[in-house]
N, C-alpha and C positions, 0 to 999 in steps of 0.2 A: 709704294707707287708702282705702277703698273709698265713696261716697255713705253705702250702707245701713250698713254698719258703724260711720262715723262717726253716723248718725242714731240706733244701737244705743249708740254710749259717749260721747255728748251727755250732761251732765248739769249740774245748778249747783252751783258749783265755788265756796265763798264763803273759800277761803284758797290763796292765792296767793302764789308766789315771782318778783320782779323777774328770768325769765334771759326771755332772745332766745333762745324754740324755735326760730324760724325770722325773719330777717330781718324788718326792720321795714317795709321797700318789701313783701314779699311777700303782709304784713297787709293794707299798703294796697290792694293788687292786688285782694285777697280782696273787701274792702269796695268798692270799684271795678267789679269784676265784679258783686256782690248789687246795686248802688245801678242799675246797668244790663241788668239782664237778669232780676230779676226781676218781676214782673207787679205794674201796679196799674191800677185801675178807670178806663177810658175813657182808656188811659196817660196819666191827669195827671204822674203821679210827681212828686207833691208829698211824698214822701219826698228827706229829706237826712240826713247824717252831720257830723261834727265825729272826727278820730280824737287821741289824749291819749297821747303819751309824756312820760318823764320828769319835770322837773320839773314841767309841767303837769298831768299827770295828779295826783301830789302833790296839789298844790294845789288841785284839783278836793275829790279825798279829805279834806284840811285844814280847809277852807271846806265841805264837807257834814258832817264832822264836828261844826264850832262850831256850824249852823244846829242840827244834831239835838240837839246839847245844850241849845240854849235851848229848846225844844218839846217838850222829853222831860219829863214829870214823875216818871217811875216810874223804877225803877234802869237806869243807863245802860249797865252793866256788858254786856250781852248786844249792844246795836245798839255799841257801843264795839269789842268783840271781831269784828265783822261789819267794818264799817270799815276796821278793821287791816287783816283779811284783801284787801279788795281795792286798799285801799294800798298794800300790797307786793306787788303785781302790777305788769304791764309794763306796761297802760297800760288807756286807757278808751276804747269807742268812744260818742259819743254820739249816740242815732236825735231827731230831731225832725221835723216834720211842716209844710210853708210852708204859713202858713194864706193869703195871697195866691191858689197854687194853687185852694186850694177852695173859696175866696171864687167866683175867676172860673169856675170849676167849675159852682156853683150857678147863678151871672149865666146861665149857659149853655142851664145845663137845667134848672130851677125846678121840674121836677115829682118830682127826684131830690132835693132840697135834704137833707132828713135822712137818704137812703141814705147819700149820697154821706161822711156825717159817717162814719158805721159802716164803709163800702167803708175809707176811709180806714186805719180801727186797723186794719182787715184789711190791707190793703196794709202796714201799720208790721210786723203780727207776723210775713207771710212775709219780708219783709225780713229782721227782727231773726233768723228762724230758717235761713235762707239766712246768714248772718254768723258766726253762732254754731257753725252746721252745716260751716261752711270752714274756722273757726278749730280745731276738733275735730279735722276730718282733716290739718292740719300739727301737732299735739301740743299747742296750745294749752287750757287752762282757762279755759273762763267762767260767769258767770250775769248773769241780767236783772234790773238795781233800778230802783225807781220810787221815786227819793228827792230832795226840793229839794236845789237843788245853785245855784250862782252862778255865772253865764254871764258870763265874762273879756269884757274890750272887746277884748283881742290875741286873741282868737280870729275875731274878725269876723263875729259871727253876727248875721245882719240880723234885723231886728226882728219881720220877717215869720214866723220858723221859730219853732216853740215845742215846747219840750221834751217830749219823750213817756219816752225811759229811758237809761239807762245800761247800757251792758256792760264793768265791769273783767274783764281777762284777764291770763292769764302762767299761769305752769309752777305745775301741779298739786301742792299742799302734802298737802291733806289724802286723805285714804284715802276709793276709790270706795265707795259705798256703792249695795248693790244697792237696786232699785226693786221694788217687788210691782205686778205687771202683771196686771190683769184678765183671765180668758181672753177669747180674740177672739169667742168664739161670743154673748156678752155684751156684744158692741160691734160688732159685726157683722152685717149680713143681703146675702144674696146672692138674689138674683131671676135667674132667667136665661129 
């Protein structure tokens, strides 16, 4: 599959089936290649990853399920059924952000100090969408959550990185649903 094609059947994918579309090194490669070569401001690249197979990933899913249950007051029945869905996917990749990087960032250059906060999610979202965009074109399903989750010590995530999202993935459950696209001439201006 092609960049643009894949950027055309992108979509968030929140039910999922645990198969291996394609090698689990080949994921890694994916994220590997986004984590290196895609662009951030002043190349801090204070972007990082954590990637979640198997039982871990599980587990990831198990332990965000229990925190949402204690936080939930309203029926659980809906984020419960959301849950599932990316449980039973192949795995999770997880984006976080070394705030150390932007710390020394700022020490730097003082007169960027709240750009550089904003540059940042900017750098997170081309990342996230560089990832997502790879995983598309080997036959992969994902979507991006923004849900408290409990960072394993067997993961080794230094203290310095702090969580920004979550992407579960695996093989496509549920049925595509089309998107209603604005026309271009409505998000659009060309100057020439």
């Amino acid at each position: 599959m092609d960049f643009f094609e894949a950027v055309k059947n992108r979509r968030s994918i929140r039910v999922l089936e645990d198969v291996a579309v394609v090698p689990d090194e080949q994921v890694i490669e994916i994220v590997e290649s986004a984590l290196n070569h895609t662009p951030t401001a002043f190349n801090g690249q204070e972007t990082r990853v954590v990637i979640l197979f198997g039982e871990n990933h599980k587990k990831l899913w198990n332990d965000t399920e229990e925190i949402a249950r204690k936080k939930t007051k309203e029926d659980f029945a809906r984020i419960e059924e959301r849950i599932n869905g990316f449980r039973n996917g192949h795995g999770t990749i997880l984006f976080f952000q070394d705030r150390d990087v932007i710390r020394g960032l700022q020490e730097k250059m003082p007169q960027f100090h709240d750009e550089l906060e904003v540059w940042s999610q900017q750098n997170q979202g081309m990342l996230q969408y560089v990832v997502w965009t790879g995983l598309e074109a080997v036959g992969y399903a994902a979507s991006l959550q923004h849900m408290e989750i409990n960072i394993q010590p067997e993961w080794n995530v230094p203290d310095s990185w702090k969580i920004i999202a979550q992407m579960p993935f695996g093989k496509q459950v549920q049925p595509l649903m089309e998107k209603e696209i604005i026309p271009v001439e409505k998000k659009l201006i060309v100057v020439k």
